[in-house]
N, C-alpha and C positions, 0 to 999 in steps of 0.2 A: 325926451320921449320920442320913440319911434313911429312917426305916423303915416297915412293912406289916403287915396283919395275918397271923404266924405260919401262919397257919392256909388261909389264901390258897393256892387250887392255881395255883401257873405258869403265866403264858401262853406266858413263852418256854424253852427248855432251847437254853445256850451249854456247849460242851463244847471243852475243849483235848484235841490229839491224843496225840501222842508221851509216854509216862506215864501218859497219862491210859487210855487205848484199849488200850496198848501194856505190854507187859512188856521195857522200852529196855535192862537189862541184858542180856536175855535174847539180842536182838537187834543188839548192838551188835559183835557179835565182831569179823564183816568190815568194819565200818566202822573195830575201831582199828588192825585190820591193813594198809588201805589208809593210814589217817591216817598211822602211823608210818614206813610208806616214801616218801609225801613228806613227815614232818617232819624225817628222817635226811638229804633232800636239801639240804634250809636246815641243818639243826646239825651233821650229822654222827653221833658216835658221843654219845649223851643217852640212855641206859638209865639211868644210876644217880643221874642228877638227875630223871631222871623218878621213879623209885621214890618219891625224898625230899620231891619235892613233891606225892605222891600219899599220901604218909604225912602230911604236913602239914594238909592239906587234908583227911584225913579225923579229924584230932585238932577241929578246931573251923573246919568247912564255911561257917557262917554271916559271920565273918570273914575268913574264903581266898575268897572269892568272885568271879562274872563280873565284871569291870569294865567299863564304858563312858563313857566322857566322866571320868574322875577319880573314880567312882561305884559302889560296889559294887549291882548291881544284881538279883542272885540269889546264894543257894548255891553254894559251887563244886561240889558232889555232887550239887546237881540233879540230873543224871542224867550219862548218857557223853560225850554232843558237848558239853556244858557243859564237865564236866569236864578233856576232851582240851586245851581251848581255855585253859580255868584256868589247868594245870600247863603249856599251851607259852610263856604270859603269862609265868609264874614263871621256866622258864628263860631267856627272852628281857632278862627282868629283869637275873635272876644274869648273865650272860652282858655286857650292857651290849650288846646285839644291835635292831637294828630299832625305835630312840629316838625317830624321828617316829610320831607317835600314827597317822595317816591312813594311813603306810604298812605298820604291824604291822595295824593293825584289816583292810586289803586283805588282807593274808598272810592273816590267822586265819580271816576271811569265806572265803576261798577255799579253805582249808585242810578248813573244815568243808563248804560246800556240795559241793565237788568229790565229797565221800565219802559224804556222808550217803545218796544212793544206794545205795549195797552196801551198806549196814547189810542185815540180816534183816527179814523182818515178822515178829514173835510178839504176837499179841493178849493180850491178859489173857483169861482163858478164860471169862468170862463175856460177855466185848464183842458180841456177835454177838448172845445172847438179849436182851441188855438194847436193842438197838440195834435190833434190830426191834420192838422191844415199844412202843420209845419213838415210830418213825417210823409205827406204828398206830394213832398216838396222834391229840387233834385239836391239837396243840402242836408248833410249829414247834419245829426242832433244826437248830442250824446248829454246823459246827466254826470254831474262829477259834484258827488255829495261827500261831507264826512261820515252820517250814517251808515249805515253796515247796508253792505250791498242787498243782500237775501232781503232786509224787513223793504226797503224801498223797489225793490222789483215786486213785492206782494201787495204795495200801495196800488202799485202802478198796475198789476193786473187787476183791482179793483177799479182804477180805472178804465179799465178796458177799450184802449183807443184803436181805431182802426191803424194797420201799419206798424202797431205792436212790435213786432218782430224788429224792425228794422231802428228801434230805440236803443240804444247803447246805456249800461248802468255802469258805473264805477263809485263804488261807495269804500272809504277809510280813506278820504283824500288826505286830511291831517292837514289840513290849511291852516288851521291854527298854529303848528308848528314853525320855528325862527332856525332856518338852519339853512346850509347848501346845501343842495342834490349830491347824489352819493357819488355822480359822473359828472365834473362840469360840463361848463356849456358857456361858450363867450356871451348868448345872450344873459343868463342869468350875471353873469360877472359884472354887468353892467347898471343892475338893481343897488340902486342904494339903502344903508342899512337903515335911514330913518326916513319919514316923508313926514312934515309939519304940513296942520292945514289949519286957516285961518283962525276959523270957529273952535278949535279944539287945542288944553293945554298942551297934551299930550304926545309924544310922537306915535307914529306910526309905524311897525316895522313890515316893511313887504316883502323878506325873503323869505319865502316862504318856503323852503327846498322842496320840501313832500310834493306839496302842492305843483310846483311847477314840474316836478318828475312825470306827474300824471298828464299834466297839459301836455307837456312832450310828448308823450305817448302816443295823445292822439293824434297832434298833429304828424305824426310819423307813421301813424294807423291810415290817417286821409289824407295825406301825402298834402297840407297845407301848411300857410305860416300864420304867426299870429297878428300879423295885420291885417287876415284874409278871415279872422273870429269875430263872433261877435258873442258875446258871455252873457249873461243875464241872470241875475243871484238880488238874495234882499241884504246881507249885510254888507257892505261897502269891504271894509277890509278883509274881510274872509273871504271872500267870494270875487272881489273887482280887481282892486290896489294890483297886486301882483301883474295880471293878464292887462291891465291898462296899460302900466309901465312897459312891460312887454311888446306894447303896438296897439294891441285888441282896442277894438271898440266893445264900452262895456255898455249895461244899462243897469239901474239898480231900481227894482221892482219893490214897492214901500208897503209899509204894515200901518196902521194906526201909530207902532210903536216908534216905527223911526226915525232917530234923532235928527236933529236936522244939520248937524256937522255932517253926514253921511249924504245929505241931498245937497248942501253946498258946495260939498265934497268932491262930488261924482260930478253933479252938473261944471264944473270948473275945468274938467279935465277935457281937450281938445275934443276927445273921442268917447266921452261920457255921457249920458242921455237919466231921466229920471223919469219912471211913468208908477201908476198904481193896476194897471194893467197889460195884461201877458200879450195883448192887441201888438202892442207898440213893439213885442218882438216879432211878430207877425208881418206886422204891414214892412218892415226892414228888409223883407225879402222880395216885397214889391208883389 
């Protein structure tokens, strides 16, 4: 892993949204209220399969997890739209329902963005100070979310932070996604395809291509590198793994939910930090 000196203040500050910004239990209510009237349209009556793989999934999350391409690609407790999508994966499974890969991934894609709008906005109750504090800063901040750009800049004008203007949105990062960048890049070349961490059976995959297409961008927007980042997101593998290996100093910002392969995880990494407040990206800038 490529690293910096510790002590090095940022030149850039990458912040994931939802979790990170957000308190997504908090806010998730009407989102699985809509979810579940059209998942009842596709299955019908699923209350008590849903329960069963919501109890599953919260026994050992790190192996119930998002899938993508044959690939466990995050927690399934991530957070709620993770989750919803988890356990209708599982029914769908059980069920023997929707076996072309292309055609469930359409379902689930639709299932979540159609709704993720009516979810709530609840900040984490610090988001505001620390968000102004950072955009007064002389350090570019930009968020780089998988949500769709349009609904999280509507979050964020309900926010309404001073220096506004000078926040940067980038939503459809596709971190989830296991792939090269469409242009390499010797640094990505040098990502390996799996990362094993102690606490977890599972590997890890951090090529993330999409994902890293985007970090390149910016650092090519603010003329910095990634040892010169510091990233700050709540799910480790979505959000960190990638930009760790890359150089970055990450942090990973915790939920109730978070498993703790994800805090042994992140704190293990030379350049990794674990806090439950947005302070600790904050004070980073000194």
């Amino acid at each position: 892993m490529r690293t910096a000196d510790p002590t090095q203040r940022p030149r850039l500050v990458v912040l994931d949204f939802d979790g990170t910004f957000t308190d997504v239990e908090a806010e998730a209510g009407p989102f699985y209220e809509a979810f579940h009237e059209d998942a009842r349209a596709i299955l019908g009556d699923y209350e008590a399969e849903w329960a069963r793989a919501q109890a599953t999934i919260a026994e050992d999350p790190g192996m119930h997890g998002w899938l993508h391409d044959g690939r466990i690609v995050a927690p399934g407790d991530a957070d709620p739209y993770l989750r919803a999508t988890v356990i209708m994966n599982m029914i769908l499974d059980e069920r023997g329902m929707l076996t072309d890969l292309d055609e469930r991934t359409a379902v689930l894609q639709k299932l979540y963005f159609d709704n993720y709008p009516k979810a709530d906005t609840v900040f984490r109750p610090e988001a505001k100070e620390v968000v102004e504090a950072l955009l007064a800063s002389d350090v570019p901040v930009w968020v780089v979310t998988n949500s769709a750009t349009r609904h999280v800049q509507e979050k964020i004008d309900r926010l309404d932070p001073k220096g506004r203007e000078a926040l940067h949105v980038i939503g459809d990062a596709r971190k989830f996604i296991v792939t090269d960048p469409a242009t390499p890049d010797p640094r990505f070349d040098g990502i390996p395809a799996t990362v094993q961490l102690d606490d977890l059976a599972r590997p890890i995959y951090p090529r993330r291509g999409h994902y890293f297409e985007v970090l390149r961008g910016v650092w090519n927007d603010t003329g910095t590198k990634p040892e010169e980042t510091l990233v700050a997101g709540d799910i480790f593998e979505l959000d960190l793994m990638l930009p760790a290996l890359l150089g970055s100093e990450v942090m990973l910002v915790t939920k109730p939910r978070t498993a703790d392969f994800e805090k042994t995880g992140c704190a293990a990494l030379e350049r990794g930090s674990v806090t439950d407040d947005l302070h600790a990206v904050l004070a980073r800038l000194g």
